[in-house]
Structure formats: structure tokens, C-alpha cells
C-alpha positions in Angstrom: 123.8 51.5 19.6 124.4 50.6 23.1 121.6 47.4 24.2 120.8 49.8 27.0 118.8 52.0 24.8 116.2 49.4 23.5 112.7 49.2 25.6 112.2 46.1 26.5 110.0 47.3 29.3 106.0 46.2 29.0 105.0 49.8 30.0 104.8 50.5 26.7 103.0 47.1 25.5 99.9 48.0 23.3 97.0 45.5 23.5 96.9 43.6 20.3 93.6 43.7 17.9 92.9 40.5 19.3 92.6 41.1 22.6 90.4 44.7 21.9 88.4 42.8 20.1 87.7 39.8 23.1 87.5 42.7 25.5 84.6 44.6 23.4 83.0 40.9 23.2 83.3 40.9 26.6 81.6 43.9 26.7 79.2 43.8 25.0 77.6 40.0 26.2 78.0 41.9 29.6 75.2 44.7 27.9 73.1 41.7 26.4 72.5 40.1 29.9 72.0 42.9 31.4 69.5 44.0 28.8 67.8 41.2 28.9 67.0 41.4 32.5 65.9 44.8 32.0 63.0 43.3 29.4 61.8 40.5 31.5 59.8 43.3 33.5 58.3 45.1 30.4 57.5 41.9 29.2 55.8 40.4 31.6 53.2 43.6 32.2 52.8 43.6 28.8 51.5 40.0 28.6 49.3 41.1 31.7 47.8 43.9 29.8 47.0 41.7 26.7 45.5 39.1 29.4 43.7 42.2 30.8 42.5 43.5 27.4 41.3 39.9 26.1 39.3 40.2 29.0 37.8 43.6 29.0 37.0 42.8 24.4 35.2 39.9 25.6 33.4 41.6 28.2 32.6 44.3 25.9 31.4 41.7 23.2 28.9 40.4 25.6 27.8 44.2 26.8 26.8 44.7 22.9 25.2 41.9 22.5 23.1 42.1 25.4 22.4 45.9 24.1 20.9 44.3 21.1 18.8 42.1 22.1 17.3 44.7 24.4 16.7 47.1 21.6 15.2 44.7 19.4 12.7 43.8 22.1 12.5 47.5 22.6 11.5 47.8 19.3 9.3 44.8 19.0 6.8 45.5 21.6 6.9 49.3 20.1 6.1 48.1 16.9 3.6 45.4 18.4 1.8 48.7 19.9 1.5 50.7 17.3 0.4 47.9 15.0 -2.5 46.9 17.5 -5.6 49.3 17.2 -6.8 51.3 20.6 -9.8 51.0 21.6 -12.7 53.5 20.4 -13.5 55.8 23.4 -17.1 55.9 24.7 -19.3 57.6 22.5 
């Protein structure tokens, strides 16, 4: 066989496991940054909405409780009035 016939040209040169493997690595951290910027938005309303909702759960806690305490004065001076005799009318 004549030396002429070997390829020892690089068009032919595969990439070796090794270096697929770096280049999907590389890949892939690329994906993770870029991932991770896309959560910091998401994130950050979501702590605003749980800021937002603490809020609103404490302001309704206070709504109820203030309902409460109006009902049972409600129904103390009912009760107080229906316990208390009216007067006899005029005879």
C-alpha cells in the first residue's frame, strides 16, 4: 500500500468522548445560569405576594375580631332589653 493512501488529514478527526462530554458540561452550566436568572424574577414577586398576604390574614384577623366584639354587644344590650320589664301603659 502506497503511504499516499492513508488519511492523515484532521477533516475526518471525530471529537473524543471526552471532549463531548466537557462540551455538554459546558452546556448545560450555560442553561443553569441562565435559569437561574430567569427565577430571580418569579421569586422575588412571590416573596412580595406572601408579604402581601401576611398582611391582608392579619388584617382580616383584626376585621373578625372586631365583628365579634360588635355582635356580642349586639347581643348584650338585646338580651339586656328583653330581660328588663316595660313599663305598664296607662290604665
Amino acid at each position: 500500500m502506497n503511504h499516499s493512501d492513508e488519511t492523515d488529514d484532521d477533516r475526518f478527526a471525530f471529537f473524543s468522548r471526552e471532549e463531548l462530554l466537557e462540551q455538554q458540561c459546558l452546556l448545560l452550566e450555560n442553561e443553569l445560569v441562565v435559569m437561574g436568572e430567569e427565577l430571580t424574577a418569579p421569586r422575588e414577586k412571590i416573596a412580595t405576594l406572601v408579604l402581601m398576604w401576611t398582611g391582608i390574614k392579619n388584617e382580616l384577623r383584626q376585621a373578625e375580631l372586631e365583628l365579634r366584639q360588635a355582635k356580642h354587644q349586639l347581643d348584650t344590650r338585646t338580651t339586656g332589653r328583653l330581660l328588663t320589664p316595660s313599663p305598664l301603659p296607662p290604665s
